[in-house]
C-alpha positions as a LaTeX table, in Angstrom:
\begin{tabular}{lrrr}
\hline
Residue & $x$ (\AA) & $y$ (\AA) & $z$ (\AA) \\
\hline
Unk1 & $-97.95$ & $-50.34$ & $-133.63$ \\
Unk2 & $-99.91$ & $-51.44$ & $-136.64$ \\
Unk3 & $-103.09$ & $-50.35$ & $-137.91$ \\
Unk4 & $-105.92$ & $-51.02$ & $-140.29$ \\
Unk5 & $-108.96$ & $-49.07$ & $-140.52$ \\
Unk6 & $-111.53$ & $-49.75$ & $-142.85$ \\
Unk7 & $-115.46$ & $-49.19$ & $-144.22$ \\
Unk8 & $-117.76$ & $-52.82$ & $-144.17$ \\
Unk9 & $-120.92$ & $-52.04$ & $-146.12$ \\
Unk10 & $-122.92$ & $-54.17$ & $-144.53$ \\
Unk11 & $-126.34$ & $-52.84$ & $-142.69$ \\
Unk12 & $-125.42$ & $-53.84$ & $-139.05$ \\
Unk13 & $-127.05$ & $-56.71$ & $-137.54$ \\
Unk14 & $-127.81$ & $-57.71$ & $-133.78$ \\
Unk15 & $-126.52$ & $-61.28$ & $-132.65$ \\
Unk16 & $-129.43$ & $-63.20$ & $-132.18$ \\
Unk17 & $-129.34$ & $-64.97$ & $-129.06$ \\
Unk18 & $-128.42$ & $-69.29$ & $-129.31$ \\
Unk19 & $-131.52$ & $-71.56$ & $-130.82$ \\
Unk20 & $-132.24$ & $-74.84$ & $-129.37$ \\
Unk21 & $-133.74$ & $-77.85$ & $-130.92$ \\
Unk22 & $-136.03$ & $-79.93$ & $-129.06$ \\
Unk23 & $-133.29$ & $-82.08$ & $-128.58$ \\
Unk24 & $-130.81$ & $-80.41$ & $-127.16$ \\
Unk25 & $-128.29$ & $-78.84$ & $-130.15$ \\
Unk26 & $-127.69$ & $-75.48$ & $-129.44$ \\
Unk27 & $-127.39$ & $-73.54$ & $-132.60$ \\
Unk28 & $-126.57$ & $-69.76$ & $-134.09$ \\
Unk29 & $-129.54$ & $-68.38$ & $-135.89$ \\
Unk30 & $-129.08$ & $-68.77$ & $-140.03$ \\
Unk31 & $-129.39$ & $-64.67$ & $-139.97$ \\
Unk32 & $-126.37$ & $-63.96$ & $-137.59$ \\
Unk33 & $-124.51$ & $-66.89$ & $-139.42$ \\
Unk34 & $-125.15$ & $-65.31$ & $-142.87$ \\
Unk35 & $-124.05$ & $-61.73$ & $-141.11$ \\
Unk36 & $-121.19$ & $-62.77$ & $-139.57$ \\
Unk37 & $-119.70$ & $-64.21$ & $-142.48$ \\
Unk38 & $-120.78$ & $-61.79$ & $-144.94$ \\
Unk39 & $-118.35$ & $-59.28$ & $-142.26$ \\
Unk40 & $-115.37$ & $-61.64$ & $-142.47$ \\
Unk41 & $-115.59$ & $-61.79$ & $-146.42$ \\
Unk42 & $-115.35$ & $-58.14$ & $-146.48$ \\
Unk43 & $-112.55$ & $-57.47$ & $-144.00$ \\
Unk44 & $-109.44$ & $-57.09$ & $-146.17$ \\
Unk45 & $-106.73$ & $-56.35$ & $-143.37$ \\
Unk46 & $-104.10$ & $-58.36$ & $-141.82$ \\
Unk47 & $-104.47$ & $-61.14$ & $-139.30$ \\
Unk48 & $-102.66$ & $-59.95$ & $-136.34$ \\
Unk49 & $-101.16$ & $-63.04$ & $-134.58$ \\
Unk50 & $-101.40$ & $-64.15$ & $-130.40$ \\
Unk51 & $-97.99$ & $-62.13$ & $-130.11$ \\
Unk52 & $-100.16$ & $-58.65$ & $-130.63$ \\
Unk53 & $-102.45$ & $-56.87$ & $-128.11$ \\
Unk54 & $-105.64$ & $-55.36$ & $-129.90$ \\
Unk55 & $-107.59$ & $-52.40$ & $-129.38$ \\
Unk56 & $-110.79$ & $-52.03$ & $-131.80$ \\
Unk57 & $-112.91$ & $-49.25$ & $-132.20$ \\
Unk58 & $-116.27$ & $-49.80$ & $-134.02$ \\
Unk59 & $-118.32$ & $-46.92$ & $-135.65$ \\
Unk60 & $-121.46$ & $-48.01$ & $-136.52$ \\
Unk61 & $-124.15$ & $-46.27$ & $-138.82$ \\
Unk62 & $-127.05$ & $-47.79$ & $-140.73$ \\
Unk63 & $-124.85$ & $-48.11$ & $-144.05$ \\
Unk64 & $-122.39$ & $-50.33$ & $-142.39$ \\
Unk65 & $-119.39$ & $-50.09$ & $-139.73$ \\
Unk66 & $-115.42$ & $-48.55$ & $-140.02$ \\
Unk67 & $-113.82$ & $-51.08$ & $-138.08$ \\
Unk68 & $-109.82$ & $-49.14$ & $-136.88$ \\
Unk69 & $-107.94$ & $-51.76$ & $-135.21$ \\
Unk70 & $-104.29$ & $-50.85$ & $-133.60$ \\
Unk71 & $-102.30$ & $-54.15$ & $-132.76$ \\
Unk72 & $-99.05$ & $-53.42$ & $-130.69$ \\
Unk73 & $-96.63$ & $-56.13$ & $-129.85$ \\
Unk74 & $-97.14$ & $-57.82$ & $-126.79$ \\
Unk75 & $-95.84$ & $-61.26$ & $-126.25$ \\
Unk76 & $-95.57$ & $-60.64$ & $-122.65$ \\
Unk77 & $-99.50$ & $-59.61$ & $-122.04$ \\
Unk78 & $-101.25$ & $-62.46$ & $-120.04$ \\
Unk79 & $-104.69$ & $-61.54$ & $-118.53$ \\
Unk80 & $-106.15$ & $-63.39$ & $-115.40$ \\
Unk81 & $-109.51$ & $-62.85$ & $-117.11$ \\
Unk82 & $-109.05$ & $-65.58$ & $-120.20$ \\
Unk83 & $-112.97$ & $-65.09$ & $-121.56$ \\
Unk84 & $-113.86$ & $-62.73$ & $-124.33$ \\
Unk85 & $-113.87$ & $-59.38$ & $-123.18$ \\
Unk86 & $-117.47$ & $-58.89$ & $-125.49$ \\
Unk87 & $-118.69$ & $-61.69$ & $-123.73$ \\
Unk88 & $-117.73$ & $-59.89$ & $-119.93$ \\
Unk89 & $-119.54$ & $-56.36$ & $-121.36$ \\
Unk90 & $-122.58$ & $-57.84$ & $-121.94$ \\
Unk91 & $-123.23$ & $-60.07$ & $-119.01$ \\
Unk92 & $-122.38$ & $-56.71$ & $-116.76$ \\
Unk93 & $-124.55$ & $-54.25$ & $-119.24$ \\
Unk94 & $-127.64$ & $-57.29$ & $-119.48$ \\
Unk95 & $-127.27$ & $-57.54$ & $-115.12$ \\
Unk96 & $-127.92$ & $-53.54$ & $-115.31$ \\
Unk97 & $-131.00$ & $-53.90$ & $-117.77$ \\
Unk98 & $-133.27$ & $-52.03$ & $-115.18$ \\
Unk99 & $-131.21$ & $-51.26$ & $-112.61$ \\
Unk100 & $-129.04$ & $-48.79$ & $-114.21$ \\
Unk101 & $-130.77$ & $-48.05$ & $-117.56$ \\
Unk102 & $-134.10$ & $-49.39$ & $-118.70$ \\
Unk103 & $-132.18$ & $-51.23$ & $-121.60$ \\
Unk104 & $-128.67$ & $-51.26$ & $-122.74$ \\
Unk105 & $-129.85$ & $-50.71$ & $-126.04$ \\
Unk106 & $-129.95$ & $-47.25$ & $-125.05$ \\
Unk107 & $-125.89$ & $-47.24$ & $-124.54$ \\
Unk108 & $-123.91$ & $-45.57$ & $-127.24$ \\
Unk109 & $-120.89$ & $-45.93$ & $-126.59$ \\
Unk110 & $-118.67$ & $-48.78$ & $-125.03$ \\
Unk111 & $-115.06$ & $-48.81$ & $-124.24$ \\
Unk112 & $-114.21$ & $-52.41$ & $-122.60$ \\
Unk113 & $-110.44$ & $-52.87$ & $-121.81$ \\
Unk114 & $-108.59$ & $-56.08$ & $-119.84$ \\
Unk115 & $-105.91$ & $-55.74$ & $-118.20$ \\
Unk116 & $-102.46$ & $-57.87$ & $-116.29$ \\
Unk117 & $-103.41$ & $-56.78$ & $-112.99$ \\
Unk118 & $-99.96$ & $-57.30$ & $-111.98$ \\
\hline
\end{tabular}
């Protein structure tokens, strides 16, 4: 198993959701752009290739986020599920906005895994 765990001192930042033009083209806000790259300029660890399964644990404060990732080799790992697992979690937590919490801004803590079924 590899690891890398390190500090980004970047004031966290929300996703804004998709813009659209009156036209049509769908676009990310110029905030969450700026954000998101800003992150990816200050990551310094390895790229861990298709061949690794990745488990990512997030610690987030109002000075910025340690990222710990643990990569394990995996070429075998194929998933029937082939979206982003993000992408599942908050479909499922938005669908339970009022049903099971008033807002899922009010969750804490959020372990997603997926998983061969086989």
């Amino acid at each position: 198993m590899k690891k890398h765990k390190q500090f980004i001192p970047i004031r966290p930042l929300v996703k804004e959701r998709p813009r659209a033009t009156r036209t049509g083209h769908v676009y990310t806000p110029k905030r969450t752009e700026n954000y998101e790259k800003a992150v990816a300029a200050a990551y310094n660890g390895p790229l861990f290739d298709a061949s690794h399964t990745i488990e990512v644990s997030l610690v987030i404060n109002s000075k910025g986020t340690t990222i710990t990732v643990n990569a394990t080799k995996n070429p075998d790992f194929k998933s029937p599920l082939k979206g982003d697992v993000d992408n599942y979690a908050k479909s499922i937590l938005d669908g339970l906005n009022g049903v099971a919490w008033e807002d899922d801004k009010q969750i804490i803590k959020l372990t997603v895994r997926k998983h061969d079924e086989s």
